[in-house]
Every structure is written in C-alpha cells, then in structure tokens.
N, C-alpha and C positions, 0 to 999 in steps of 0.2 A: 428580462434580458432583451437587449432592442435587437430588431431585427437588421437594422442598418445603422450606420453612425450620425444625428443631426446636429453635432453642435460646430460652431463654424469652424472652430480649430479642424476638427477631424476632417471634414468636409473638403477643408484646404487640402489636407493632406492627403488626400484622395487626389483633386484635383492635379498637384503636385507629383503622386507619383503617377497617373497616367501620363503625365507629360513628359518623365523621366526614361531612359536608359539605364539599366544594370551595367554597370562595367564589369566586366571579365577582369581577370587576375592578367597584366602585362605578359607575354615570353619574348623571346626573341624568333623574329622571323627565320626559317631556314636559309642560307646560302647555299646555292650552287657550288660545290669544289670546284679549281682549277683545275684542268688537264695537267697531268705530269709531265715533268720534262726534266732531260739529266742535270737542269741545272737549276731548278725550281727551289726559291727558299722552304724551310720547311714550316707547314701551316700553322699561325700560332693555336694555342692550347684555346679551347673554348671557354667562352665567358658563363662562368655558373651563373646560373638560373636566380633570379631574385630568390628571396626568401618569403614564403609564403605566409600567413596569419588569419588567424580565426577566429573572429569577438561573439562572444556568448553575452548576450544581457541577459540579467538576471536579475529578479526582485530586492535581494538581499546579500548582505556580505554573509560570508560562512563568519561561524563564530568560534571557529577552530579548526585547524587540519589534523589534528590529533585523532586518530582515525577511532581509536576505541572510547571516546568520546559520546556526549551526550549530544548530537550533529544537527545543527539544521539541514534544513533542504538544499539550502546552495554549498555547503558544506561535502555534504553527499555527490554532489555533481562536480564539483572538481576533484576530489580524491578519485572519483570513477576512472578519472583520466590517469593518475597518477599510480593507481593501483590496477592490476588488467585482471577481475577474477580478485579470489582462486576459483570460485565459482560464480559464473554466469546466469540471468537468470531473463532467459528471453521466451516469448511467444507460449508461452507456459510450460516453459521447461528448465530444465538444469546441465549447463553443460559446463565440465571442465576447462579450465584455461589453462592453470598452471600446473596441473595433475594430468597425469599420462591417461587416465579416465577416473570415472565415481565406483565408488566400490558397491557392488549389488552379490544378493544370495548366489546368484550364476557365476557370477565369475571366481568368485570365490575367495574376494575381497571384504566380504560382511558374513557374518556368520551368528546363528545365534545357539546358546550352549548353558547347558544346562552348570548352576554354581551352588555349589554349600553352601548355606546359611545359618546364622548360630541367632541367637536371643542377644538382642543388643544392635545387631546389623543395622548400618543404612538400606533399608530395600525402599521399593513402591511398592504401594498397597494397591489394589484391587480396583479402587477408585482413580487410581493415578498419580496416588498421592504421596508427597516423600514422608519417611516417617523412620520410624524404629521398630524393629520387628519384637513384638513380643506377644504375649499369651494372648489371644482372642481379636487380633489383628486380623483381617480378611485380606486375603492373598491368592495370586493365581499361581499356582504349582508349576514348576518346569513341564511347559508343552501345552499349557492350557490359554487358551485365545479367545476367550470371552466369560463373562459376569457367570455364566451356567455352571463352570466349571469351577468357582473359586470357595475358594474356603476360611472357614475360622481357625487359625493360628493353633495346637490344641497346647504349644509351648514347652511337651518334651518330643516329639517326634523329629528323625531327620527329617532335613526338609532342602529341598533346593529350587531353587527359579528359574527364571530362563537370565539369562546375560547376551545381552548385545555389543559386537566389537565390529570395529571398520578398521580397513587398512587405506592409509591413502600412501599415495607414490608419488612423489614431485616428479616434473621434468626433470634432466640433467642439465648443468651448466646454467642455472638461471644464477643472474645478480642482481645486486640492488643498487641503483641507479649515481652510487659510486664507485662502482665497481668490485663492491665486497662481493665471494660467493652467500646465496639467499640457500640456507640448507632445513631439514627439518628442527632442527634444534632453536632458530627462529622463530618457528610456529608455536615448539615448546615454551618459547618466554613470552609470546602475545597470550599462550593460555595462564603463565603466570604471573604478567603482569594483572592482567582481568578476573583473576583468581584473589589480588590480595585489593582491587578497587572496586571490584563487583564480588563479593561471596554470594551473596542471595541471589541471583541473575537462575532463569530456571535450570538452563544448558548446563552451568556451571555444576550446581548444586545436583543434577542426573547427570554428573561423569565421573566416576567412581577411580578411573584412571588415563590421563594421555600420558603418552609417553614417545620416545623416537627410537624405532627398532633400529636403525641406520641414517644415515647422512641424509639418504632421500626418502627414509620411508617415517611414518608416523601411525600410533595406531591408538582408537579411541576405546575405553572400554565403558559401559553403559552402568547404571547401576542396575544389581538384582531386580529384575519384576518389571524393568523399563523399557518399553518394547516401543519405537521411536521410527513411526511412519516417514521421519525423513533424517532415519540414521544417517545418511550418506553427506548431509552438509555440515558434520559434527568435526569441521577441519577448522581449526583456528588461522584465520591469514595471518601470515607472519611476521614480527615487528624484528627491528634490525638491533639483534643483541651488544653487536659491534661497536653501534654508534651510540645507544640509549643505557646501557647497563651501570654506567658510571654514577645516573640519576635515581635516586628514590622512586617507586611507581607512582606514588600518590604528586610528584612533580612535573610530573609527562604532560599532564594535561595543557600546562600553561607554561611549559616551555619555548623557548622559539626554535629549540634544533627540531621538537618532535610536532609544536601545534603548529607554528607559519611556515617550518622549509619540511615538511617530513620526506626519510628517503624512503623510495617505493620503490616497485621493479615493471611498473606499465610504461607506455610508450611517452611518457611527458616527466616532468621533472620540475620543482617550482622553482623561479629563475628570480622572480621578485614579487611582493607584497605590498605595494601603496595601500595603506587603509584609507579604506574610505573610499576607494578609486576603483582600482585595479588588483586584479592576480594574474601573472604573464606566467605560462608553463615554454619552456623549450623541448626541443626532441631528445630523448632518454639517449645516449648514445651507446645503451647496455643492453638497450632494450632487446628481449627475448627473438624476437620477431623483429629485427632491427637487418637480417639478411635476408628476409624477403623485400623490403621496401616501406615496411612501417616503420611509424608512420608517414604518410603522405606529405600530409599537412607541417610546414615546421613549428608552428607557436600556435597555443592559443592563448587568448585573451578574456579574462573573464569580467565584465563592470558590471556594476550594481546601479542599479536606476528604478526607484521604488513606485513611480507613477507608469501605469501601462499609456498612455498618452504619449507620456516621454519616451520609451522606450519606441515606440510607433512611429514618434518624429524622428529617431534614431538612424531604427532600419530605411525610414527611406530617406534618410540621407548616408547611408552604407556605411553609417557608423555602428550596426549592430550587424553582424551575419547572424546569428540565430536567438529569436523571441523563446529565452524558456519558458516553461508550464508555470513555472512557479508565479512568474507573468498576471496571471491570472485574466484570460486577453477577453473571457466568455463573451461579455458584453460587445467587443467588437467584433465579434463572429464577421458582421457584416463589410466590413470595411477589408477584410483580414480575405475574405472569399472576391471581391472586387478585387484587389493585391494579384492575389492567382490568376483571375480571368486575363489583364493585363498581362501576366509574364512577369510580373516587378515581383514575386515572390512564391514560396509553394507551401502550403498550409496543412498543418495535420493534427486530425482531431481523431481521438481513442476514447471508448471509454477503461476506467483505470480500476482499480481493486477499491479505490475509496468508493460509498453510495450515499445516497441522501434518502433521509429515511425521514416519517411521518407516522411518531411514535405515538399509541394509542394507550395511557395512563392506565390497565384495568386493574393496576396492584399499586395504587399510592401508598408512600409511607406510612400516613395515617393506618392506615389497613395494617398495618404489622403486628399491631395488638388486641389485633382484631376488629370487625366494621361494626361502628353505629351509626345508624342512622341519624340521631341525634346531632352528630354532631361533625361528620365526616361526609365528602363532596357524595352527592348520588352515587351509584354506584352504577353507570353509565353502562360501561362495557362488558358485565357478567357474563351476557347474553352472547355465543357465539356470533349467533344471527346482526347482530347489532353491527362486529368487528367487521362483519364478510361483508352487512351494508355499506358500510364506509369503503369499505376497496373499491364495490359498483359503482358509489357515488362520484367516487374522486378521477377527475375527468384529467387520468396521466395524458394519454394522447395530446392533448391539448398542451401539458409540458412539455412534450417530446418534439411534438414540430413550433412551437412557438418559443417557447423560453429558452430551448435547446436548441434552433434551428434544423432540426429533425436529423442534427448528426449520430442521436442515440435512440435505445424501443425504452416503453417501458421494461421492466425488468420482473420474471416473476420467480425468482428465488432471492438468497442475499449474496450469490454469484452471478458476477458478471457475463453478459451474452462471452462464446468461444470460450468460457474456462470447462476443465477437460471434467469436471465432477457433476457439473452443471447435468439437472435430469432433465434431459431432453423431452420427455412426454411431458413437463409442464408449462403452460400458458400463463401468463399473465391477464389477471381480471380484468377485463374490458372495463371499460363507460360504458355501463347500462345503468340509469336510473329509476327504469321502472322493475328490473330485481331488485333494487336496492329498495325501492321503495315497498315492495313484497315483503322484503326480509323482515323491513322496521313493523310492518304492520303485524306479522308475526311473532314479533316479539313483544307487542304491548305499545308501540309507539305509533300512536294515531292521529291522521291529519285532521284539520278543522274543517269539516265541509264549507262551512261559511267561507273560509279565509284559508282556500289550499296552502295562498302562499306563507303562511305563518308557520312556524317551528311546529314540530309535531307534538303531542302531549304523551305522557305516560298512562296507560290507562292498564288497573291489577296487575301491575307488576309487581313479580318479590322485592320487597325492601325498596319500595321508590312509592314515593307520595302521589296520589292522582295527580294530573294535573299538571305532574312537574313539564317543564319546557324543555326539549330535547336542546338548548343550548350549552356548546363545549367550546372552552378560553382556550384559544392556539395562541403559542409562544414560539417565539422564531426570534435568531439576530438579524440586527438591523444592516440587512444589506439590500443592493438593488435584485439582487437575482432570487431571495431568498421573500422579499415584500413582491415581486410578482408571481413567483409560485403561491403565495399565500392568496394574493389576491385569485390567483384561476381557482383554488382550491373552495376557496369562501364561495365565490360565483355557483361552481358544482353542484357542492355538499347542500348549500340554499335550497337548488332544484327539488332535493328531494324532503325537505324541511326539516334540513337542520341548520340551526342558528349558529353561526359563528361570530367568537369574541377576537378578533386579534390583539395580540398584545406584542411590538419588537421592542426587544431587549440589548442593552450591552452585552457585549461579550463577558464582560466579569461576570456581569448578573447572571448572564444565562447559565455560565459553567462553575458558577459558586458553586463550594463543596457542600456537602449533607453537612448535617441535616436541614438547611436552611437554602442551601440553592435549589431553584427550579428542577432543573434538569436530574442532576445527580442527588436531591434531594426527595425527586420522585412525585414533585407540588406541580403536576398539570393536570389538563384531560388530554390537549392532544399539541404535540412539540417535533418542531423541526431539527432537525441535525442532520451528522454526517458520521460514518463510522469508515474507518479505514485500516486496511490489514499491513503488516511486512510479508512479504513474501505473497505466495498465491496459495498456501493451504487454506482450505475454508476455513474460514474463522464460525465454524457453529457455534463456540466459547460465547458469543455477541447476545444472547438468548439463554446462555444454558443457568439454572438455579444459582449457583455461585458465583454467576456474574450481576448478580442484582447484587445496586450498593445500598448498603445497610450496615444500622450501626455497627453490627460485629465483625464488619470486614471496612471499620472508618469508612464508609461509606466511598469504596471503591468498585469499579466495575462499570459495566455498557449497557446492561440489561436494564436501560431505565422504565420501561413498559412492565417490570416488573414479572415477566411472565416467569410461570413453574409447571413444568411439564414433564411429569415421570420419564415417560416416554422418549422424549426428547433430548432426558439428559442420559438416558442409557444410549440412544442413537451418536450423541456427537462422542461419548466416550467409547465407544467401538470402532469409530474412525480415529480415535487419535492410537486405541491401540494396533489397528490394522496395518500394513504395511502399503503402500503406496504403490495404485495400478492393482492391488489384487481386488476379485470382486468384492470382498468384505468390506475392504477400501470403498469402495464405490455404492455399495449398498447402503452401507452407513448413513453417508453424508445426503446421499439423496432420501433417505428415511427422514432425515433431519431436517427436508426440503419440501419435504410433501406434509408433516407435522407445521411447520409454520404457515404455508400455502391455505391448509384448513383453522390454525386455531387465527391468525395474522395477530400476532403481539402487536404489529407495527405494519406500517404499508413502504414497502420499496417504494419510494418516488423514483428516480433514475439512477444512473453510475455516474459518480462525476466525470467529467470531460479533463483528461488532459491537452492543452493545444496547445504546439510548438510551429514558428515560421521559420525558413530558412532561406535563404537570398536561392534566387532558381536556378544558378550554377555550382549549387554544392549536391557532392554524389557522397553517396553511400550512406545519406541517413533515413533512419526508418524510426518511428515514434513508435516503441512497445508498449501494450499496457503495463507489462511486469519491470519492465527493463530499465535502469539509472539512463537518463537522455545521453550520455555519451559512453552506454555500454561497448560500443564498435567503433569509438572515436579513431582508431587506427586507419579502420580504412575509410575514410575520409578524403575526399579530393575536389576540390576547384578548379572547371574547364569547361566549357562549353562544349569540347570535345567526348568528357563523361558520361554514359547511360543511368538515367535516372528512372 
C-alpha cells in the first residue's frame, strides 16, 4: 500500500483540490423586520429553505432491496437508511430503535424455564447441536450450564431442559413509510416469509415458536436445550404484510414492489431507481422521529462508481459527499490524509470485525488419512516451537506503520483492538528474530554456518528428512496491498532462514472449493486471507474442529489451518452457551484467546481498515466498526454552522 499517491492523475488531483474551496449548502441570509406601524402591510410568508441532498458513492449497485435477501454491501447501506433498527448495533453494543428496550433476565422480559420433553422432540444436544432427542443422546438437564453436568439420554426417564423466551414490545404508533400502522404481526410474516425461503437458516431452525401476544408485543420461544448468548436479538424486523401478502414468498425477491421500492419505517423512502446510475431516497414523512426534526438532511443520493480514482475525481469536484468503505480507498490513505490537512475533506479510518490472517497449513488434507511421509508435503508445523517462530519472525510492525499507514497495531487475539471480550492481559508477539530464531534451533531447524543467509535445514527431526530446507509456498490474491504484505513478510521470515515461495493467485483459484482448491482444500503451507464476522460476537467458530472443511462437511468451513484442539472447542462452546456480560461469557472466549495465542493455527496479520470521507461540512457522522455507515443517518446535517 503506498504511502502517498504518484501517478499523475492523482497528483493533479491533489493539486486541484488544494486549490479549491468547499462550498457550503446555499440559505438565505437573515433580514432585519420592519418597525410596525398601524398601517404596515403584513410581512410576506418566508421563502422555504432549498432542499438539501446527500451523494453517497459507492463501489457497487445493491443487487436487491429486498431486505431478507441474499445482499450485497451496497445493498445493506441503503436499506440502513430506509429501515431505522429494530436493532442498532453501534460502538459494540445493541441498542433498541423500534422496541421500547431489549429484553434481558432483569427486567424480566427473557426468561429461561424449565420444559417437558418426550422421545421424538426437537431439543439441542449438549454439543449445540439440533437434533432429536432419543435414547443415548447427551443433553444438558434443566438448570445445567456446562459440559460437567450433561448427560446420556437413558430414554425412559422424565426429563426436561431449560427453554429460552424473550419478549419484545414495539414502540406505539410506528408506520410504514405509507402510512399503514407497522404492528407485531408484521414481524410475524417477516418470520414466515424466511421460515418458508430459508428453513435451514440456524435462527430459524433454534426457534421452536414466535408468536404475537398483542398488537405491539411479540414473543420468541427457543428450542429445549438452546441457551442463546444473544437471545435478545431473536426479533424478526418486520416485513409490510399489507403491501406484500398478495405475492408468493419465494416471488419477493425479484419483485419490484418489494426488491427496487421496498416500504420501510426509517427516516428515507426509495423515491427512484435508475440502474445503473443512481438510487435517490426522499424524507419518510411517517417517519417515527419525523417530530423531532428527522431527518435533517431531505434526499440522499446513492451512485455507483467502481474505480476508487473515480470516485476521488468525484469528491473533489463535490459530486460525491461521502467515499464509502466499500470504496476500497487503502491504497490512497495518502492523498485522502493531504484532503484533511487542507480542509477540502474529513477522513476516517476504523479498524473493522473483518481481519487478515496468515494461515499456517499444520493439518493439510492430505493428512486426513493419515501422514506419510512418502508421499505427503513435510510436516513443517508439528512442532509448536516452529508455529510461535513464525509469529517472532513475521515483522507485523512493519505492516502496521507501512502498509497500513500506522492507522492500526498489530493484533493479538482474532478480536479486534476495543472489542469488549478482547483479554486485555494479552500482547501481541513482537518482531523479535533472534527468539524466533531460538525457537527453530530448538526444534531441529538448523542454520548453515557457512551460509547464515541460506534457509535453515532439518536436522533429527520426527518424520522430516535431514537436510530437508526450511522452505514454505505462500499463496495470496493478486492484489496490491496483499503482494506488499507478502513482500515485508518474505523479507522477515528470510532473516531468520526461512525460504519463502510466493505464489499470487486469482481469486477463483484461490477460493476453489475442496477438495482441489488451495485454500478450502487445505493444499498450502502458509496462505493469505481474510475472515470476517456479522455482528461482534467472537467468531471462535473460525478454529473450532468443525470448522475444518473436509470431505464430510463438502468441504465447508474457515478452519483452513486445520487446527484441533480439545480444549478449544470445549472453550468456544461454553461461550456460545454462556449468556452475554456474565463472567462465564467472558472466561470462555478469552480461554479460546490465550489457546490460539499459544498453539497459533494461524498469525493475525491486522484488522482490516474500514475508510469513509465525507465533504468537511457534514455533522453528525461517525465511522463505527460494528455499525451499517448510515446507522444515524438521521441526524445528519450540512453547515458550517455544525459541531463536528
């Protein structure tokens, strides 16, 4: 990633916008009233205020509005506008929008309760797992909250589990953005539209029953044995039964009432759809919050401009007010921080729940039916010592202020710096190459006196040939930011004599499915990627055994390193059955953080960057990591007059 922009376009463009003024949004200047007088005409009525607007560029068209859709990203960022909630999900937290609050044990809106169960039942097992309760099934008994306590099925005994229910409450008087009332029974036909186009969907298949106790209330019931660390967002947003019931579910998708115009209840409204061009939203006039002054802004505008170049020639000709993430601007970090120092724009870099990882092969396919040496790659990574070389060697710093422009640290869990789970008493492994080089010595991997700088040799290693050369094929896509991480990386890992092969790949290639792609096939020694969450619960799932793809799960799953780790997968399945904020919560996931810290399946390289610009008279926006870019698009305003 360059640190500054040199190709002459960009460079213009630099030039260009220091030369330039921001224009402010036009008002009308104040007048002085006349003095009265008994026979003064009477003043005329004030000229409304132009109408205001707000151009969002964006990478790509949405490829649907159809909200329960399969969405892209720019998809997702205009519905955010159009739907306000029902749940929020900012600064790593969850706050209600369209719900009077979240239902929690305290208030006494969730509750969890003990249910009869019979031979035949859909329960969860013990493992987490949906299933059918019958004779010798392992289950955890009503009241019981971890693997200690669970038992084998004996299949004549009562027996009951715990059941989870939530109650949610809508605000009162919300509509949808025709004016129809927006009630619980709404919510009830977005669960059964997604009930008859998604059945397998996890949520779905762990909700044993929704239902609507009232007009504004709805209540979710869990299945037996399903104990659901974030019972409280099990609230289906609500699809407009009014407008859409006429249609088949499985025609929603590619309709134009419900994919190009959908009606929502947030502060926008879609007003027209040029493909290809544009999506212009108008102000909801139903809107919930439409008597406080949301929103500010009257229109926004959404275009699609696939080259980041373009979009940059854009903004500074104030044909874009805000560069989304999707953007992808990394590479111009530099040009984008010039912008700011100037005043021609204001710049914000996060890092985000996606990470870039630097996976270390120690379970390839081949291995699945066991290793020969014969005929299957070294067996490289056995050795912990080997794994925890490779973290010393790998000169992240040097990522972090160079390729990254030191807007991020390295990282040393697979949660991002500020997430709340994150165990704080751990560090991230330095660039130290003379531990690393300690390690490999320790482990059998020995320099050449003669020729330091030559790859190290194996020497009495189990199952690895004298002699053999410490060299490992890195595989990465061929991108710019992705070929100079590889390069700091190769430079490094050299230091302490290891040979590196790079190899960039297409993207097809790289994410060919098993058993014949690299990646998901589990055919490297050590591979670039990126893994990325929904929402902000840790994804321990990323590592845990049954996320290794492999043929009996068609080669699905993130665990491409392969790792298995008893340990580990009892750790992340104690937090998923924990409840969220209790210490058991908290213990888990950081047990699941200090296990990878020591075995390293894989080396955190950094958190990806999300970067957003926005013209430097727009207030009220804030780049969250967790947060859709126009979660708070309401309050929004244009003025030089605004506190930013």
């Amino acid at each position: 990633m360059k640190r500054c922009l040199t190709s002459l376009f960009l460079l213009a463009l630099i030039g260009k916008t220091l030369a330039c003024a921001q224009t402010s949004v036009e008002t009308e200047t104040p007048q002085t009233a006349p003095e009265a007088s008994p026979t003064a005409e009477p003043l005329p009525a004030p000229t409304a205020l132009p109408e205001t607007t707000l151009t969002v560029c964006m990478k790509r068209e949405p490829n649907s509005l159809y909200p329960f859709g399969e969405l892209n990203d720019a998809a997702r960022t205009v519905l955010s506008a159009v739907y306000d909630g029902a749940i929020d999900y900012a600064d790593y937290q969850y706050q209600p929008v369209i719900l009077s609050s979240l239902p929690t044990l305290e208030n006494g809106d969730a509750q969890i309760s003990p249910l009869k169960v019979r031979i035949g039942d859909t329960i969860v097992n013990a493992d987490g797992d949906l299933t059918q309760l019958n004779k010798g099934v392992k289950i955890r008994p009503a009241g019981c909250r971890s693997a200690d306590c669970a038992i084998a099925y004996d299949g004549v005994s009562a027996l009951e589990m715990d059941q989870m229910i939530a109650t949610f409450r809508l605000l009162p008087d919300l509509t949808w953005s025709d004016g129809s009332p927006l009630v619980a029974d709404d919510s009830i036909y977005a669960f059964e539209l997604q009930k008859k186009t998604a059945p397998d969907s996890y949520r779905i298949r762990r909700t044993q029953t929704y239902e609507a106790a009232d007009s504004q209330t709805v209540q979710w019931f869990g299945a037996p044995g399903y104990v659901d660390s974030t019972y409280f967002l099990n609230f289906w947003n609500p699809a407009p039964r009014h407008a859409w019931n006429e249609l088949p579910a499985e025609q929603l998708s590619s309709a134009e009432i419900s994919s190009r115009s959908p009606l929502g209840w947030g502060a926008y409204r879609v007003k027209e759809w040029r493909a290809g061009e544009d999506i212009i939203l108008e102000k909801n006039p139903y809107y919930f919050r439409a008597a406080e002054g949301y929103p500010k802004i009257d229109n926004l505008r959404f275009r699609f401009i696939a080259a980041p170049e373009d979009a940059l020639s854009e903004f500074v000709a104030k044909r874009c007010d805000i560069l989304d993430p999707s953007l992808d601007l990394d590479e111009n970090v530099g040009f984008l921080q010039a912008l700011q120092t100037s005043e021609q724009a204001r710049f914000f870099a996060t890092p985000g729940m996606s990470m870039e990882w630097l996976a270390l092969g120690i379970n390839p396919a081949s291995y699945d039916d066991g290793y020969d040496a014969t005929k299957d790659r070294p067996n490289f990574f056995a050795d912990v010592y080997v794994r925890q070389a490779l973290a010393y060697c790998t000169d992240r710093q040097t990522l972090a202020a160079s390729v990254l422009h030191g807007l991020t640290q390295p990282p040393a869990s697979y949660l991002p710096l500020g997430h709340p789970a994150l165990d704080a008493n751990l560090s991230a492994i330095p660039h130290d190459p003379e531990i690393g080089k300690s390690l490999l010595a320790q482990a059998g991997w020995l320099a050449d006196e003669d020729n330091p700088s030559a790859p190290r040799r194996a020497v009495n290693i189990l199952k690895i040939a004298n002699n053999t050369p410490l060299i490992l094929n890195y595989v990465a896509a061929s991108t710019t930011q992705r070929r100079q991480v590889a390069a700091v990386l190769k430079e490094s890992l050299a230091e302490c004599g290891i040979g590196v092969n790079v190899e960039f790949l297409s993207a097809d290639d790289l994410y060919a499915p098993g058993p014949d792609g690299v990646l998901f096939g589990r055919n490297f020694d050590l591979a670039e990627y990126a893994l990325g969450a929904d929402g902000f619960e840790p994804p321990c799932d990323w590592f845990a055994s049954a996320s290794i793809p492999n043929a009996e799960n068609s080669w699905q799953g993130v665990n491409l390193s392969g790792f298995k780790n008893d340990e580990y997968d009892a750790a992340c399945l104690a937090g998923r059955f924990a409840l969220q904020g209790n210490n058991d919560y908290l213990s888990a996931y950081r047990r699941t953080q200090n296990i990878l810290a020591d075995q390293i399946p894989a080396i955190p390289l950094f958190s990806r960057l999300r970067i957003a610009v926005v013209r430097p008279d727009l207030c009220g926006f804030t780049l969250d990591p967790t947060a859709d870019l126009l979660w708070n698009v309401e309050e929004f305003s244009i003025g030089e007059s605004c506190q930013n």
